[in-house]
C-alpha positions as CSV (number, residue, x, y, z in Angstrom):
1,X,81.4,110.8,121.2
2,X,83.8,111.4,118.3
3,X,86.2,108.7,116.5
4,X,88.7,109.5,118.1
5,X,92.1,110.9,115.4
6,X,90.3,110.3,112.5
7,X,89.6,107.5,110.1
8,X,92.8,105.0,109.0
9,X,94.7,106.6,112.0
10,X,96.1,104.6,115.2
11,X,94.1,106.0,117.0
12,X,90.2,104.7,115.2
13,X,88.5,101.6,115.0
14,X,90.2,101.2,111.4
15,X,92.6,98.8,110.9
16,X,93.5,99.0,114.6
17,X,90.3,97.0,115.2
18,X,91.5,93.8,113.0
19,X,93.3,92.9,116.1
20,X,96.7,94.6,115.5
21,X,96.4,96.7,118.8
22,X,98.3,93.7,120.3
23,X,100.8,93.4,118.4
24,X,104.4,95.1,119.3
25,X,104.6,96.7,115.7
26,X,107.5,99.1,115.0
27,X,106.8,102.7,114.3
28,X,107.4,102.1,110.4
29,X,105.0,99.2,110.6
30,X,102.1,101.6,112.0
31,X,102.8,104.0,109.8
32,X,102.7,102.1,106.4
33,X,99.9,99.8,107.9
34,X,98.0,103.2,108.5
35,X,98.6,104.3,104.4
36,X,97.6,101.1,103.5
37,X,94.3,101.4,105.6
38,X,93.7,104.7,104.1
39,X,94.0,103.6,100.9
40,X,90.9,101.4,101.7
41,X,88.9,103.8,103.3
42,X,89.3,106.2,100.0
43,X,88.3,103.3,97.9
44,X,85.3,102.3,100.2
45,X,84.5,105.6,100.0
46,X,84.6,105.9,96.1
47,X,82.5,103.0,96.4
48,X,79.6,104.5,98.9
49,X,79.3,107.2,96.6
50,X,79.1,104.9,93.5
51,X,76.0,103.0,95.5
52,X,74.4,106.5,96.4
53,X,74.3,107.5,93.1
54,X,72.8,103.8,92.1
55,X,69.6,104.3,94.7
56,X,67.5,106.1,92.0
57,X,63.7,107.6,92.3
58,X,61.5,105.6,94.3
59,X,59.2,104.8,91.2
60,X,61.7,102.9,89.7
61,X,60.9,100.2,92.3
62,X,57.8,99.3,90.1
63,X,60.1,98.1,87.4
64,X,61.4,94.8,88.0
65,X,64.2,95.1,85.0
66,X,65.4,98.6,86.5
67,X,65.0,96.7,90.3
68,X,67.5,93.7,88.6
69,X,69.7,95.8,86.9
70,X,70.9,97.6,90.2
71,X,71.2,94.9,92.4
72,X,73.6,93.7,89.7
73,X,75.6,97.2,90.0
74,X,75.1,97.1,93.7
75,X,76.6,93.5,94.0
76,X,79.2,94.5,91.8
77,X,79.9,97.5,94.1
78,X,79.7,95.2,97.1
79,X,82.2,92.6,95.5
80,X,84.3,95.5,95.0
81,X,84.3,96.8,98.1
82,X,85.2,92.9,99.5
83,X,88.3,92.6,97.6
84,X,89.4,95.8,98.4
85,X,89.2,94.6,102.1
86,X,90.9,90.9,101.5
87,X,93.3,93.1,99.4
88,X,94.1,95.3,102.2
89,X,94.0,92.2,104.8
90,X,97.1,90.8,102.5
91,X,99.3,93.8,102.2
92,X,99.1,94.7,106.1
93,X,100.5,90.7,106.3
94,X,102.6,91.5,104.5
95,X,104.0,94.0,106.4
96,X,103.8,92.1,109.8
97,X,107.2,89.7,110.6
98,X,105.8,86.3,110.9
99,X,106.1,85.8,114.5
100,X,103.2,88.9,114.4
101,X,100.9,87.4,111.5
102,X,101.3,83.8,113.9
103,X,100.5,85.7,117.0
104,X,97.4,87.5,115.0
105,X,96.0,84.3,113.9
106,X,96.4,82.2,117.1
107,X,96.7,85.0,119.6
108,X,100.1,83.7,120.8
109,X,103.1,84.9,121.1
110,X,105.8,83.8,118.4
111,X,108.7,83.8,120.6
């Protein structure tokens, strides 16, 4: 089964899935909610690859400096990758009214 229109789009489990399916947002709202979420996706992205390239040969295992040193770059990629998403969490706030960021935290309507 695919993903549906595609990664950051209305349509995926993107940002969609953070609970702002509920919400009564405006066209404009989708829209810039959507480039925001793609930003994070390139990013997350950039960071995947970064990690890829971090998983070297197999017989580096055996050396527990090599072993430290790239769980220290993998955190670092994971910290990254974190603030990227609490980033992104703020900016599509941001773009919510606040009757929509109250009825995303509590599940109630504003009005």
């Amino acid at each position: 089964m695919g993903m549906g229109m595609g990664m950051g789009m209305m349509g995926s489990p993107g940002a969609m899935g953070w609970g702002l399916e509920r919400l009564d947002l405006s066209a404009d709202q989708r829209a810039r909610i959507a480039a925001i979420h793609d930003e994070l996706q390139q990013r997350h992205w950039a960071s995947m690859q970064a990690m890829h390239a971090q998983s070297g040969p197999m017989s580096a295992w055996t050396d527990e400096a090599a072993q430290r040193q790239r769980f220290e770059q993998m955190s670092a990629l994971h910290k990254q990758m974190l603030d990227a998403h609490l980033e992104t969490r703020r900016r599509i706030l941001e773009v919510l009214t606040p009757a929509q960021r109250q009825q995303l935290t509590t599940g109630k309507s504003g009005s």
